[in-house]
PDB file with one MODEL, atoms N, CA, C and O in Angstrom:
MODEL        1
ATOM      1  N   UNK A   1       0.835  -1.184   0.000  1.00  0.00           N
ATOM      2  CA  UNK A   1       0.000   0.000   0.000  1.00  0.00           C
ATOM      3  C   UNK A   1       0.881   1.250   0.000  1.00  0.00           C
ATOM      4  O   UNK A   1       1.918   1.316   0.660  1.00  0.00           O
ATOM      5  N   UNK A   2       0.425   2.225  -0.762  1.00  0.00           N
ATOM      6  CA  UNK A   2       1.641   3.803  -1.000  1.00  0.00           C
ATOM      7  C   UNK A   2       0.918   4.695   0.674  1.00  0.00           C
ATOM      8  O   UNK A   2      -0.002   4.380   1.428  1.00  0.00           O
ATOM      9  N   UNK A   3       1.406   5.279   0.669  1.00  0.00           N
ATOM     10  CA  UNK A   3       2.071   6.542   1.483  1.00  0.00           C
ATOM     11  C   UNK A   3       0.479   7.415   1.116  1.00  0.00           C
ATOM     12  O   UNK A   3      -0.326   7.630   2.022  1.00  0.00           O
ATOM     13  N   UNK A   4       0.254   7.785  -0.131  1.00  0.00           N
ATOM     14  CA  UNK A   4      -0.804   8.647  -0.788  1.00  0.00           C
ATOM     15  C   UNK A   4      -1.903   7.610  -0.532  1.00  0.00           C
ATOM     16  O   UNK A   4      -2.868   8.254  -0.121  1.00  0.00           O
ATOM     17  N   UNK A   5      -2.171   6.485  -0.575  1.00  0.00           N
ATOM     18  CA  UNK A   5      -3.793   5.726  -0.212  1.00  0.00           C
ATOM     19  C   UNK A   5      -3.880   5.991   0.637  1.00  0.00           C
ATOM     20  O   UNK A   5      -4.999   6.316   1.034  1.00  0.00           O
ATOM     21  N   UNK A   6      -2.873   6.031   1.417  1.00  0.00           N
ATOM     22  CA  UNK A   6      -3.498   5.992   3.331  1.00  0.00           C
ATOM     23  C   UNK A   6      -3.483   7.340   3.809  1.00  0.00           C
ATOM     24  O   UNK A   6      -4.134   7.454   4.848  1.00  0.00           O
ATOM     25  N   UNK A   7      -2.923   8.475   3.371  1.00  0.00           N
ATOM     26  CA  UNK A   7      -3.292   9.802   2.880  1.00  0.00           C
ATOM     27  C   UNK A   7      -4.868   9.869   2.661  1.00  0.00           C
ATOM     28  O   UNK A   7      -5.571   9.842   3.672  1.00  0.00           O
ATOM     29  N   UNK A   8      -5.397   9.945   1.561  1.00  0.00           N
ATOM     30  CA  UNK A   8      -6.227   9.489   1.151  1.00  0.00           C
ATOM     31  C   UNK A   8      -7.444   9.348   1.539  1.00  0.00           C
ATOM     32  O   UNK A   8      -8.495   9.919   1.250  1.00  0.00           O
ATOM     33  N   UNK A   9      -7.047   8.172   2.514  1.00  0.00           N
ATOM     34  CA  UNK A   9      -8.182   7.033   3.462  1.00  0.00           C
ATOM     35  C   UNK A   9      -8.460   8.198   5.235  1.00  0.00           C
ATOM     36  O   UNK A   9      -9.448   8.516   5.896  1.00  0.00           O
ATOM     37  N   UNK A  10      -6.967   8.464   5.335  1.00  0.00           N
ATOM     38  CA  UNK A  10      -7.037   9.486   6.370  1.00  0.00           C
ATOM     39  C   UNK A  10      -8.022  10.525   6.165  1.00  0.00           C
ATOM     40  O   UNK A  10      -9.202  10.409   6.495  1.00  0.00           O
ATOM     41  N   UNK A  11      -7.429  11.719   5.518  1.00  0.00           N
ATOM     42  CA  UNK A  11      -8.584  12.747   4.751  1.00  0.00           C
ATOM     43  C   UNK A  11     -10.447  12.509   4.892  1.00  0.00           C
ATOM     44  O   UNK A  11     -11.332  13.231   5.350  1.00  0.00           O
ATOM     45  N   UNK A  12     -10.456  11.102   4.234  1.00  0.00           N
ATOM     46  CA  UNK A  12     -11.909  10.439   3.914  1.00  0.00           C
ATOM     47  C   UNK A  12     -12.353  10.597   5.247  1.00  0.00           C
ATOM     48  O   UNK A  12     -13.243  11.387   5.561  1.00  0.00           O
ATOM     49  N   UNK A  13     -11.693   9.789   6.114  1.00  0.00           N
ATOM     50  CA  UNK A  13     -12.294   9.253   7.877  1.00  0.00           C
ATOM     51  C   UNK A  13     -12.287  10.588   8.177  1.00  0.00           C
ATOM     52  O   UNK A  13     -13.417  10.929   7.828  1.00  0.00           O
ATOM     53  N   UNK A  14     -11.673  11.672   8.650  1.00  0.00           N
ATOM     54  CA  UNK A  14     -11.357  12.790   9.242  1.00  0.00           C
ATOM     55  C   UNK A  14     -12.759  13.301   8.646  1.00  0.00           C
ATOM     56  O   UNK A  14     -13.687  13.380   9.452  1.00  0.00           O
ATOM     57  N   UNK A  15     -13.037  13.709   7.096  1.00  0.00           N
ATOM     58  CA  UNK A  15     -13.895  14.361   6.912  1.00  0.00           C
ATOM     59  C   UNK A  15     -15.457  13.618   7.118  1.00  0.00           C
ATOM     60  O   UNK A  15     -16.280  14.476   7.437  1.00  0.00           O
ATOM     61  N   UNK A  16     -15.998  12.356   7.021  1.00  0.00           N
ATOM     62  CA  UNK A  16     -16.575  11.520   7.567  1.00  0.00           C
ATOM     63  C   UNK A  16     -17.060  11.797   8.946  1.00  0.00           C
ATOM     64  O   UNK A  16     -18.225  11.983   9.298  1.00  0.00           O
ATOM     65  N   UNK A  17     -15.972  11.795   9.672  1.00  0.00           N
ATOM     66  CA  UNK A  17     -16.065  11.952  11.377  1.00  0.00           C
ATOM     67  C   UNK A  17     -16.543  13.689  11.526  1.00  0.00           C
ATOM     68  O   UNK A  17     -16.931  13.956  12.663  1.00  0.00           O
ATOM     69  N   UNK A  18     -16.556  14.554  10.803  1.00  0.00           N
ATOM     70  CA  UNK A  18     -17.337  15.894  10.622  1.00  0.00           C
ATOM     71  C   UNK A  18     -15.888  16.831  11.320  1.00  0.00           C
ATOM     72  O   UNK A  18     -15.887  17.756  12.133  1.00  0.00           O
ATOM     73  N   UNK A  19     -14.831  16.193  10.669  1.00  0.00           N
ATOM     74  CA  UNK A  19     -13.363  16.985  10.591  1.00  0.00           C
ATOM     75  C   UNK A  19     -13.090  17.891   9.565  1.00  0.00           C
ATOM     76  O   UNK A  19     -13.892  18.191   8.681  1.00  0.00           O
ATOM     77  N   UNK A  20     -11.780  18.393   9.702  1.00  0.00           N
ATOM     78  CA  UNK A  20     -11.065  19.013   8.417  1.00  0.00           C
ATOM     79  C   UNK A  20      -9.756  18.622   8.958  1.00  0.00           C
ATOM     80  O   UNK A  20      -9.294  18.546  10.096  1.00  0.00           O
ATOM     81  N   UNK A  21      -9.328  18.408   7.825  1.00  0.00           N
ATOM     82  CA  UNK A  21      -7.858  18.585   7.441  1.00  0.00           C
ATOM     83  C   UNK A  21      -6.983  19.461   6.661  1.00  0.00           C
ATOM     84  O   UNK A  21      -7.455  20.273   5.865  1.00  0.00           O
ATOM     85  N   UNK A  22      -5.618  19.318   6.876  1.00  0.00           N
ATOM     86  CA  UNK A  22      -4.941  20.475   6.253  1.00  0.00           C
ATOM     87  C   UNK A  22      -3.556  19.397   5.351  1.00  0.00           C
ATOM     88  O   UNK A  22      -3.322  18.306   5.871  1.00  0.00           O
ATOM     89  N   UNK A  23      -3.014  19.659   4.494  1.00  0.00           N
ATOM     90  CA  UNK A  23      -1.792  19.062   4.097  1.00  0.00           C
ATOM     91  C   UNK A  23      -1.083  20.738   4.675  1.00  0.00           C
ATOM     92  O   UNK A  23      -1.399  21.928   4.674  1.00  0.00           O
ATOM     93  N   UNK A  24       0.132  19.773   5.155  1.00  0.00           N
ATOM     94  CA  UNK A  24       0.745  20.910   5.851  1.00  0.00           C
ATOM     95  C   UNK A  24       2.654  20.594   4.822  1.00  0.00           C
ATOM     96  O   UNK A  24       3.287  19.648   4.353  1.00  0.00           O
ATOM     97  N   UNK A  25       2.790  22.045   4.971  1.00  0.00           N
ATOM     98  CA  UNK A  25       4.260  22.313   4.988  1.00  0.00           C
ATOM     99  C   UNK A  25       5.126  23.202   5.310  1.00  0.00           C
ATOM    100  O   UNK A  25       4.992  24.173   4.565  1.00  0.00           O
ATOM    101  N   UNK A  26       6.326  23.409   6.403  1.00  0.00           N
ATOM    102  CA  UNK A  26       6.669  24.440   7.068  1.00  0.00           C
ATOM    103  C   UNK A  26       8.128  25.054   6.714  1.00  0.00           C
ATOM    104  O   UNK A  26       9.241  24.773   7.159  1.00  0.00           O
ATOM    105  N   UNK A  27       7.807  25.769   5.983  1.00  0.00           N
ATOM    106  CA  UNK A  27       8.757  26.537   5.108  1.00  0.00           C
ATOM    107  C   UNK A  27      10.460  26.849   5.892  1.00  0.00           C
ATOM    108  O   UNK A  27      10.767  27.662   6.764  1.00  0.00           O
ATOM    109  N   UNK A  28      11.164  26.010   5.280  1.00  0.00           N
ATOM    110  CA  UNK A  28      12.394  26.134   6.587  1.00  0.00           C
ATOM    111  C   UNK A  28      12.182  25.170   7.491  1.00  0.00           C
ATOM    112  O   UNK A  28      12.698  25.527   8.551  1.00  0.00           O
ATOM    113  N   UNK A  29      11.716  24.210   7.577  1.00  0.00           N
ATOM    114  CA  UNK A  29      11.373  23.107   8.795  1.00  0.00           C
ATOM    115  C   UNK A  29      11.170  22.255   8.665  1.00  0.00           C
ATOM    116  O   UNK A  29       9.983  21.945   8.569  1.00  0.00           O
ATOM    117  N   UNK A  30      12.353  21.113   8.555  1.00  0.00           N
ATOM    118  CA  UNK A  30      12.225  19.754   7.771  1.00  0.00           C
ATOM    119  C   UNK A  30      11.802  18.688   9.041  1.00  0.00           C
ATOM    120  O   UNK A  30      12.063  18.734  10.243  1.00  0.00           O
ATOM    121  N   UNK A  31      10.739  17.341   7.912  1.00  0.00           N
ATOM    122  CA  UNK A  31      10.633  16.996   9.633  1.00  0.00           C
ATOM    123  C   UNK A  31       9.218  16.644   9.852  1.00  0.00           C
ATOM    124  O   UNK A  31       8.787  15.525  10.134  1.00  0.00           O
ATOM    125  N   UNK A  32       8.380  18.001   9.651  1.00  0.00           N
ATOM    126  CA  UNK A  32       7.115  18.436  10.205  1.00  0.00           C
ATOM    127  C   UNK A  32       6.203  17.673   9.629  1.00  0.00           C
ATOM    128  O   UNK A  32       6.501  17.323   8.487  1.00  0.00           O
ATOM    129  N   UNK A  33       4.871  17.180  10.171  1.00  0.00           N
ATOM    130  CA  UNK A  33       3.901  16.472   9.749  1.00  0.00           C
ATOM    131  C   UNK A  33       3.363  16.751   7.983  1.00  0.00           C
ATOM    132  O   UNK A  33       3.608  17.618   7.144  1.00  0.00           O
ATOM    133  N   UNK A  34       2.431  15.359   8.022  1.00  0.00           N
ATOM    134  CA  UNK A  34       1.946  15.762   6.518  1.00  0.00           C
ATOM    135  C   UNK A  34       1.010  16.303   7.257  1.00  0.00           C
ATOM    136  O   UNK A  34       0.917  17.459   6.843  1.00  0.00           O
ATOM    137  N   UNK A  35       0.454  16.184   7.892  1.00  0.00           N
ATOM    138  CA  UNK A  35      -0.943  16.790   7.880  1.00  0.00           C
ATOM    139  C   UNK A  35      -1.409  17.578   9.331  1.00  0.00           C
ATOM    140  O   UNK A  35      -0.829  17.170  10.338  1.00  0.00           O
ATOM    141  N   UNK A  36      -2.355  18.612   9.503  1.00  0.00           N
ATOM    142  CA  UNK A  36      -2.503  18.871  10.728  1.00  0.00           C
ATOM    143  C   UNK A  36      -4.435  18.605  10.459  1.00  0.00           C
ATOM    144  O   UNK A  36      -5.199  19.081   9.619  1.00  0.00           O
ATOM    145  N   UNK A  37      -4.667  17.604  11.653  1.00  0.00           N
ATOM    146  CA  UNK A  37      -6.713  17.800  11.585  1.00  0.00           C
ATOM    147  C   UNK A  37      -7.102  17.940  13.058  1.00  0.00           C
ATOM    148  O   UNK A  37      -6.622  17.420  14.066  1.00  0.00           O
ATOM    149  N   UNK A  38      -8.517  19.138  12.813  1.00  0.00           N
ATOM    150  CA  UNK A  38      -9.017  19.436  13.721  1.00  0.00           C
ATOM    151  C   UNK A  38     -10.602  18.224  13.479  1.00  0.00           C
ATOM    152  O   UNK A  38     -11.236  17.859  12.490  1.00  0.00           O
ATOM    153  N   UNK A  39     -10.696  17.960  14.899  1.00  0.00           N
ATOM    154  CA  UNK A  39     -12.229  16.920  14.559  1.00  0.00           C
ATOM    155  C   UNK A  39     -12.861  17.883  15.540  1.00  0.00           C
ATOM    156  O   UNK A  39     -12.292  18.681  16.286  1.00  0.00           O
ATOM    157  N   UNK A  40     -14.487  17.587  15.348  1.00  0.00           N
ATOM    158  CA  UNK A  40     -15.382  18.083  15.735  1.00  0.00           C
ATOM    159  C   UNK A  40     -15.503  18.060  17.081  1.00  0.00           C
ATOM    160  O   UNK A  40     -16.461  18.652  17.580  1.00  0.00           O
ATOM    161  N   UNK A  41     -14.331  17.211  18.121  1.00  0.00           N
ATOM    162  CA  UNK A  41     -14.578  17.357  19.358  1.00  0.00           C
ATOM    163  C   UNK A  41     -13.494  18.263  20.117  1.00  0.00           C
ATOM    164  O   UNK A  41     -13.085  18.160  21.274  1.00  0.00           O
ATOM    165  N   UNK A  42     -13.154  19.184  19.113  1.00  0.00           N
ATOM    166  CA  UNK A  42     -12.394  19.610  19.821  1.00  0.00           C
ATOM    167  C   UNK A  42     -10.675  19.803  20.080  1.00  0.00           C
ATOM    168  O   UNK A  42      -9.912  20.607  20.616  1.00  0.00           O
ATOM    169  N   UNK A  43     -10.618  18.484  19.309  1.00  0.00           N
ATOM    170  CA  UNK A  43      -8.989  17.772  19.484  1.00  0.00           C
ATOM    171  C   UNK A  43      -8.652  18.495  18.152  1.00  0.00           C
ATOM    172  O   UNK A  43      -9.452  18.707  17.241  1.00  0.00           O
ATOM    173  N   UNK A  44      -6.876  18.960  18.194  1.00  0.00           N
ATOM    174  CA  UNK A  44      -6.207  19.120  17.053  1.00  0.00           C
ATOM    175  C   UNK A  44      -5.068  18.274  16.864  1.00  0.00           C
ATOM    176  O   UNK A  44      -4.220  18.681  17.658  1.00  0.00           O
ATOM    177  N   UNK A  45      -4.530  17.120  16.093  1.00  0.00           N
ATOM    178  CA  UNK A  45      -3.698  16.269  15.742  1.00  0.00           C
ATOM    179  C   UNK A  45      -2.691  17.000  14.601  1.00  0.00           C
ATOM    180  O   UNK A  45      -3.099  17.493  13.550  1.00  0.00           O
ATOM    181  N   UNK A  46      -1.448  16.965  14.990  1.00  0.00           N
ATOM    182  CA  UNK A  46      -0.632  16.848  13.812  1.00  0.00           C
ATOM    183  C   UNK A  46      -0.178  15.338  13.967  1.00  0.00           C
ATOM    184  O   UNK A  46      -0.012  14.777  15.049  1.00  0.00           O
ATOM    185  N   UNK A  47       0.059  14.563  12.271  1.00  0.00           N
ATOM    186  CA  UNK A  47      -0.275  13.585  11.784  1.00  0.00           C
ATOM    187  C   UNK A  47       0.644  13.394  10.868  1.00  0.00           C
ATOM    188  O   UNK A  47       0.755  14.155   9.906  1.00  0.00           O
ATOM    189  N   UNK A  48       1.464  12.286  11.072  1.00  0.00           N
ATOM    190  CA  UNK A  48       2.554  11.627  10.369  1.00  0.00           C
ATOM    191  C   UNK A  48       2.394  10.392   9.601  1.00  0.00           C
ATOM    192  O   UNK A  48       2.289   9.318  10.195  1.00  0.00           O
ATOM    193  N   UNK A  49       2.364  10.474   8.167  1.00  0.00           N
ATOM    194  CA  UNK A  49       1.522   9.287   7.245  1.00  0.00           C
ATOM    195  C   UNK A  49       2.749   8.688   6.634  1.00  0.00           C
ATOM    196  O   UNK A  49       3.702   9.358   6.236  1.00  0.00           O
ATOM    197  N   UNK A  50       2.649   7.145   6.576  1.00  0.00           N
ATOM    198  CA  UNK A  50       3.998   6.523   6.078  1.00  0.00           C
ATOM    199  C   UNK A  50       3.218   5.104   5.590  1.00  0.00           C
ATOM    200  O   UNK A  50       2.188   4.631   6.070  1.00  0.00           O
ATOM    201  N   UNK A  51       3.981   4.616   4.563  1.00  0.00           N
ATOM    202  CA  UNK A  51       3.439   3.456   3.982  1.00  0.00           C
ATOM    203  C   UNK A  51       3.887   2.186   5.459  1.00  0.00           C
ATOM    204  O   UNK A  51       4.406   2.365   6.561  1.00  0.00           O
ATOM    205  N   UNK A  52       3.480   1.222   4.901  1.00  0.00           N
ATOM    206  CA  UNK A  52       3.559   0.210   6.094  1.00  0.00           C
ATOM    207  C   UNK A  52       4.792   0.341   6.278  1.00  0.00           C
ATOM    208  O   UNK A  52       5.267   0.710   7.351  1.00  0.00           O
ATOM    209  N   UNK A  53       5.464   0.055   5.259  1.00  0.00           N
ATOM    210  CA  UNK A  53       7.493  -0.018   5.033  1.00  0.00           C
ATOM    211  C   UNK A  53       8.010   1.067   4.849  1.00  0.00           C
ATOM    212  O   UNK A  53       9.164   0.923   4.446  1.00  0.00           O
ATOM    213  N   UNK A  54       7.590   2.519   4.993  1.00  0.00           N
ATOM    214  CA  UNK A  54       8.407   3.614   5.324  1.00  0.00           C
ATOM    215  C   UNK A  54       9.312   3.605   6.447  1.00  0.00           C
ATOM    216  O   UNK A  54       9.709   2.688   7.166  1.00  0.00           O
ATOM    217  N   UNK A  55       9.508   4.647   6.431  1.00  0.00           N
ATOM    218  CA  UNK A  55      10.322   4.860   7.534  1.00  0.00           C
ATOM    219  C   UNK A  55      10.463   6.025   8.341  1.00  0.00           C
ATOM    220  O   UNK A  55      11.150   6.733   7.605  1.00  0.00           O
ATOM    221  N   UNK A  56      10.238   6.744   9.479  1.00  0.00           N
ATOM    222  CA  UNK A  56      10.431   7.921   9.752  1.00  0.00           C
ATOM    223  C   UNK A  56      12.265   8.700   9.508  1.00  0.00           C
ATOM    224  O   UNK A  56      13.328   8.165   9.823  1.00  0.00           O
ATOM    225  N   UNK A  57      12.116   9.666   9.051  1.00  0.00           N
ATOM    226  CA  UNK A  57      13.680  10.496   8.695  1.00  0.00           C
ATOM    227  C   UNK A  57      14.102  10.744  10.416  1.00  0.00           C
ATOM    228  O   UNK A  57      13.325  10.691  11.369  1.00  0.00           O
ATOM    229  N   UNK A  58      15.508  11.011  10.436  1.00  0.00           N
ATOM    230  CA  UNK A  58      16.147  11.240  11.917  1.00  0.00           C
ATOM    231  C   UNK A  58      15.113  12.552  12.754  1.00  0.00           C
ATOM    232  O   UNK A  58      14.805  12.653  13.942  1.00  0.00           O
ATOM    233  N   UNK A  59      14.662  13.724  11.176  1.00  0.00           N
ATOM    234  CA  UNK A  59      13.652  15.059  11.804  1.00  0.00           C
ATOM    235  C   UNK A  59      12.391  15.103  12.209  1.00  0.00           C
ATOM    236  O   UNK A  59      11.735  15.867  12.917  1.00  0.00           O
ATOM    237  N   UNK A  60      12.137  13.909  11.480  1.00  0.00           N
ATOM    238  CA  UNK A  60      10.836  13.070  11.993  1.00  0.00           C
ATOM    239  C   UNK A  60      10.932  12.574  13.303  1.00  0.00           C
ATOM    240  O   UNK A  60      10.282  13.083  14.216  1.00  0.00           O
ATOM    241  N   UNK A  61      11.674  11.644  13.469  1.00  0.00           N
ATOM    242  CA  UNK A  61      11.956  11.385  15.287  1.00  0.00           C
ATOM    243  C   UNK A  61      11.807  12.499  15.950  1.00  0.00           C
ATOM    244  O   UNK A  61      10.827  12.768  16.644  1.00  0.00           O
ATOM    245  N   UNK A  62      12.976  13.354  15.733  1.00  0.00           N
ATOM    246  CA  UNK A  62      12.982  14.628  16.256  1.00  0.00           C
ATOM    247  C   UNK A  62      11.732  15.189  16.837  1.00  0.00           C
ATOM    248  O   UNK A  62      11.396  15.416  18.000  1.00  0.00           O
ATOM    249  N   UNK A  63      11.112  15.354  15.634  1.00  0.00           N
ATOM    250  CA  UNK A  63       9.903  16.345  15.501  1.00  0.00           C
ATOM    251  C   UNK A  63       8.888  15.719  16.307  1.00  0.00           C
ATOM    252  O   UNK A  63       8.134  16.460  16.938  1.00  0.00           O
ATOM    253  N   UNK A  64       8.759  14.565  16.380  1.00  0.00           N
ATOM    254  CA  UNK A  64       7.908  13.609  17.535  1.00  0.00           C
ATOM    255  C   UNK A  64       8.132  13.442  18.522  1.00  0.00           C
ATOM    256  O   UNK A  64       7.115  13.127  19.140  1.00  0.00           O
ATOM    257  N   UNK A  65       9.497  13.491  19.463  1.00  0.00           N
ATOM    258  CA  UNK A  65      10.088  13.333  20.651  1.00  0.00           C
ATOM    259  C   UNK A  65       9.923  15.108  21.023  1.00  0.00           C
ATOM    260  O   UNK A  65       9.756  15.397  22.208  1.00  0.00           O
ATOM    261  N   UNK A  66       9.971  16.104  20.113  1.00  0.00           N
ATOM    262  CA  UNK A  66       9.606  17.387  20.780  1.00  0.00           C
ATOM    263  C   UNK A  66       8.608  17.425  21.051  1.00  0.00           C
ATOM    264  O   UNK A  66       8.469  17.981  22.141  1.00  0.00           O
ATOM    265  N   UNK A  67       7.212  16.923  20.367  1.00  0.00           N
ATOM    266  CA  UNK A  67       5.797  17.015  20.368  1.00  0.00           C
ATOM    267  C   UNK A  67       5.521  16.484  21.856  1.00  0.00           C
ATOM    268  O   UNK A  67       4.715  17.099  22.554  1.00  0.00           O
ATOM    269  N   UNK A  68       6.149  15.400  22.328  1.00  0.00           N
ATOM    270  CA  UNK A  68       5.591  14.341  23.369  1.00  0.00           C
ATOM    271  C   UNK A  68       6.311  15.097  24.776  1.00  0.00           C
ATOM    272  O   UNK A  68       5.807  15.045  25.898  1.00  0.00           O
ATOM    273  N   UNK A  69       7.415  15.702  24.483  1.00  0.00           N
ATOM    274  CA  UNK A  69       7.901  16.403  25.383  1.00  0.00           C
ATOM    275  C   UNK A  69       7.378  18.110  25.770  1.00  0.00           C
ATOM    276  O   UNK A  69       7.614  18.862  26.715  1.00  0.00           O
ATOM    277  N   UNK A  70       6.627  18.221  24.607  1.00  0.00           N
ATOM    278  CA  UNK A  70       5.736  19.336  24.586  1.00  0.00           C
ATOM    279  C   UNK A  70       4.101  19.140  24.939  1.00  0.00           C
ATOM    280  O   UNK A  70       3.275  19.949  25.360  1.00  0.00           O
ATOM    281  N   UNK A  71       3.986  17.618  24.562  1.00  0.00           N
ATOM    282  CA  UNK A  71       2.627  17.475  25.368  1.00  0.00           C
ATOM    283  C   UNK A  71       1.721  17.774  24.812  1.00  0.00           C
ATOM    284  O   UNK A  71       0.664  18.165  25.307  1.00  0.00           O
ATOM    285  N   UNK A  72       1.965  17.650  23.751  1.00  0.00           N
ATOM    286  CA  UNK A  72       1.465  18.161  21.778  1.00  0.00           C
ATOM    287  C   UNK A  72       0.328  17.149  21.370  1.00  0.00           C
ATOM    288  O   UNK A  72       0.726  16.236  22.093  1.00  0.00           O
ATOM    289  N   UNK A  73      -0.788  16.622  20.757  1.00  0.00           N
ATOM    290  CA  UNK A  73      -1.881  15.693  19.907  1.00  0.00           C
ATOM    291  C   UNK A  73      -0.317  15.337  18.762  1.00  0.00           C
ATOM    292  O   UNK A  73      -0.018  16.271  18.019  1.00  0.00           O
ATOM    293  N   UNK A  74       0.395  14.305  18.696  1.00  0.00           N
ATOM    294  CA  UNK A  74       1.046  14.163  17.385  1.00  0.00           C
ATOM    295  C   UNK A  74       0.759  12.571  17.522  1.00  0.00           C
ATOM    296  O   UNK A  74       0.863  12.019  18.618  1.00  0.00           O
ATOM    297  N   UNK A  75       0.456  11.990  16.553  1.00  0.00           N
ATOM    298  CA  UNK A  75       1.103  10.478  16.000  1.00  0.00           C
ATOM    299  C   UNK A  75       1.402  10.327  14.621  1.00  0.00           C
ATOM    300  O   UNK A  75       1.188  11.105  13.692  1.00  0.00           O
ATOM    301  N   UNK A  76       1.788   9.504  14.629  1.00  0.00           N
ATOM    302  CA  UNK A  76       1.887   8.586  13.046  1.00  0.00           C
ATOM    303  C   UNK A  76       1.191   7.188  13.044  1.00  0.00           C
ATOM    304  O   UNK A  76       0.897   6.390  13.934  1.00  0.00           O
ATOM    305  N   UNK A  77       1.034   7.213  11.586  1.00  0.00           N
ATOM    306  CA  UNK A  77      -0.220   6.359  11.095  1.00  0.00           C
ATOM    307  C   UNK A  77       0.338   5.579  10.023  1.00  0.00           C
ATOM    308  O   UNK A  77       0.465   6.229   8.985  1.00  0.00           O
ATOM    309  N   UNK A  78       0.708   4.378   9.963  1.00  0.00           N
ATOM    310  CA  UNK A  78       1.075   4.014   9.036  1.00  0.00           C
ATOM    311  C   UNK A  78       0.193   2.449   8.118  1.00  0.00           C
ATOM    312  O   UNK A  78       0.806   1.528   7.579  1.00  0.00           O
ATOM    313  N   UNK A  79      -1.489   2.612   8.211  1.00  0.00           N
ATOM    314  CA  UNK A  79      -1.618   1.676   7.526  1.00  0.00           C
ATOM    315  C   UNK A  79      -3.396   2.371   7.706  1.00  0.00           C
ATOM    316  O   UNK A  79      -3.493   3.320   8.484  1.00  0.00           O
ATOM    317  N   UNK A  80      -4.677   1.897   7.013  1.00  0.00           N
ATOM    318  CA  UNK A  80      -5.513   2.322   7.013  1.00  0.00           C
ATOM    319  C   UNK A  80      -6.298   1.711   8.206  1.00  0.00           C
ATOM    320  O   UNK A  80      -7.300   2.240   8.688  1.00  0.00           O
ATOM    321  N   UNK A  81      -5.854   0.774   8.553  1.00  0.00           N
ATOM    322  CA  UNK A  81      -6.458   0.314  10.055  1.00  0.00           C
ATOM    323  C   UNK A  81      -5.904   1.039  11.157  1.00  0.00           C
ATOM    324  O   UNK A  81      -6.566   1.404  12.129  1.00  0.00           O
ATOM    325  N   UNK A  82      -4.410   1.290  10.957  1.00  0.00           N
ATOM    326  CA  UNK A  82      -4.648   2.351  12.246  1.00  0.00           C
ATOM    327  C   UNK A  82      -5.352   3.683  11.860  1.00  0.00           C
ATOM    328  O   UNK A  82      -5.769   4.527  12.654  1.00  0.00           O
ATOM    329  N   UNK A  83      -5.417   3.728  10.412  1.00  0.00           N
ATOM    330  CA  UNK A  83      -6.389   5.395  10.718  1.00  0.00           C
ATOM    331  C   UNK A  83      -7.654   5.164  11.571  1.00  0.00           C
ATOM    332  O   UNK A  83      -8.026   6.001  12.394  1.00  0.00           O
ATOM    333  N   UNK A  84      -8.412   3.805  11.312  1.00  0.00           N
ATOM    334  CA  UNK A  84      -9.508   3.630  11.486  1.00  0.00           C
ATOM    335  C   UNK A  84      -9.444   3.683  12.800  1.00  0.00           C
ATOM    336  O   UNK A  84     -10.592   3.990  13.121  1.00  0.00           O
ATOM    337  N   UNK A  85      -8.767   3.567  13.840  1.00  0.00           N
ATOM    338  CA  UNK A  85      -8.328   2.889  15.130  1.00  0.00           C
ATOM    339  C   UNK A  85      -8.114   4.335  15.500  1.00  0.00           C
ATOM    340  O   UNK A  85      -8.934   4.842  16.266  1.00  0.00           O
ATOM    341  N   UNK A  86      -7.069   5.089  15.030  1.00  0.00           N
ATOM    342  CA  UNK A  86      -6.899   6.929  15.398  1.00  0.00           C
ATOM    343  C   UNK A  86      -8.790   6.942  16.016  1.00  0.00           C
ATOM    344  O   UNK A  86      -9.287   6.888  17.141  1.00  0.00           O
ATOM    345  N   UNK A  87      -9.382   7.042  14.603  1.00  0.00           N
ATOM    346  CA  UNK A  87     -10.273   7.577  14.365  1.00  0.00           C
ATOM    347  C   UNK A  87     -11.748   7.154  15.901  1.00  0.00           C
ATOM    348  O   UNK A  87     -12.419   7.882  16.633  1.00  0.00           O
ATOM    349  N   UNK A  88     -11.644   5.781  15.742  1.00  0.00           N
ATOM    350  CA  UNK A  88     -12.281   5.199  16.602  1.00  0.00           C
ATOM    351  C   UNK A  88     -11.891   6.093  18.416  1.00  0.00           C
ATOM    352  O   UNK A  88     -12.616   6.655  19.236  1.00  0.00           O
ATOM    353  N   UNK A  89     -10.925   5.902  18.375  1.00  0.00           N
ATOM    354  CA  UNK A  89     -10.703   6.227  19.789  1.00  0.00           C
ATOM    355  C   UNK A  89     -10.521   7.859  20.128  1.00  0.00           C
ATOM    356  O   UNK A  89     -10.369   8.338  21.252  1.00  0.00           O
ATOM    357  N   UNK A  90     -10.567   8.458  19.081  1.00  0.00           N
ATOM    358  CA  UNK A  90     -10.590  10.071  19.354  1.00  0.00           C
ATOM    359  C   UNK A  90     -12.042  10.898  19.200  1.00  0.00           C
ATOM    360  O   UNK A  90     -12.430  12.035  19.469  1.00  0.00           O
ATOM    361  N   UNK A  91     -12.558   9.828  18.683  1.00  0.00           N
ATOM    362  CA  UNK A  91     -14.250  10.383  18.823  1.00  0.00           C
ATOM    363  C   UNK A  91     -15.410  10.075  20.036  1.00  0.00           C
ATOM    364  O   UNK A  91     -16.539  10.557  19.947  1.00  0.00           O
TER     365      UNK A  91
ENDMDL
END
């Protein structure tokens, strides 16, 4: 499965669940999520999408170990069952 289906499949559920999403990119700031979504309850996620066999980059770690140490909504998602599973447990 690519990187862009589960993109895709994300987007679908998010907007489904009565969300929005954003494709994000931070000019000067390698690293940073594909995506940032707000859902209807409230919660804002930035959101890291990778095929099953990707891999996160060293800025990617980075950028996730600051989030968790910041106390930040961040994960990564790397297959359409965990979107479904995101999705399930944040609503």
């Amino acid at each position: 499965m690519k990187e862009s289906e589960i993109e895709t499949h994300f987007v679908w559920s998010v907007e489904m669940a009565g969300g929005r999403t954003w494709k994000t990119k931070a000019l000067g700031q390698r690293g940073f999520p594909d995506r940032i979504a707000c859902l209807p309850n409230g919660q804002m996620w930035l959101v890291e999408l990778k095929a099953p066999k990707g891999r996160l980059s060293a800025l990617q770690k980075q950028f996730a170990a600051d989030m968790e140490r910041l106390q930040q909504r961040y994960v990564n998602l790397w297959s359409k069952e965990m979107v479904d599973d995101f999705i399930r447990k944040c609503m």
